[in-house]
N, C-alpha and C positions, 0 to 999 in steps of 0.2 A: 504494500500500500504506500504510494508517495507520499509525503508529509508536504504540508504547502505552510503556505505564512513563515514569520518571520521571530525567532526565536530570538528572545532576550535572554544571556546567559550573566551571572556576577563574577566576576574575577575579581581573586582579594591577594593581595601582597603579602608576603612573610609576616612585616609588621600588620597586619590587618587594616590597608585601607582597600576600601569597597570598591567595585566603578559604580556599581549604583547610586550609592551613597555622594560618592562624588560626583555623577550627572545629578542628581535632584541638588544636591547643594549649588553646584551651579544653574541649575534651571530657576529656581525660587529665591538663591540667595546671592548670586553672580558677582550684584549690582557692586555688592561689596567686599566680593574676595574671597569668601568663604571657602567654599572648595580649592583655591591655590593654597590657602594655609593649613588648610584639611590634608592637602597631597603633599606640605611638605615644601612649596615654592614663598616663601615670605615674602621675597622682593616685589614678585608679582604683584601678593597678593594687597601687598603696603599698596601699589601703583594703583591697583582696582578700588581700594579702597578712597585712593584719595581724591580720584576723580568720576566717585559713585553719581556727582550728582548731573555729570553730563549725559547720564543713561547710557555711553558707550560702553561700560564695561557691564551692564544689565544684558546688552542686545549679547555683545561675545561672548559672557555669560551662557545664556540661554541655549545659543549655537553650538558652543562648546557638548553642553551637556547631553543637548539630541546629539550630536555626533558621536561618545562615548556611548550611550546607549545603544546604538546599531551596531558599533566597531567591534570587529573581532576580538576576542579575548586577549589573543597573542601578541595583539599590536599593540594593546594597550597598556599589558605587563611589561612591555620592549622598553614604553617610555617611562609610563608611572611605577614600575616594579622595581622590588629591591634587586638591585644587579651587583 
């Protein structure tokens, strides 16, 4: 039997960060950083943070997060995983 649709699977890091976790944090919490200090990027997440109220780090945010969400497990361990 083929299986159809599109399978969302959780990949988690040694130290235990989610990709879930980390796409909703970015999807809901973007605006301000959250999920870059969540994964571990401060500079980043200082950057999001400080220019929350232009909405641009809300939008990449958001984008970020659906994209983690669809993305293969493996590519996402490549970047975000303890290496």
């Amino acid at each position: 039997m083929a299986r159809s649709g599109i399978a969302v699977t959780d990949a988690t890091t040694r130290t235990g960060k989610s990709k879930i976790v980390a796409a909703l944090l970015a999807i809901f919490l973007g605006s301000f950083g959250i999920h870059k200090f969540y994964l571990g990027e401060n500079r980043l997440g200082v950057l999001y943070l400080a220019f929350f109220w232009t909405a641009v780090p809300g939008i990449i945010g958001f984008v970020e997060g659906i994209i983690w969400i669809f993305q293969d497990d493996q590519v996402w361990l490549a970047r975000y995983g303890d290496v």
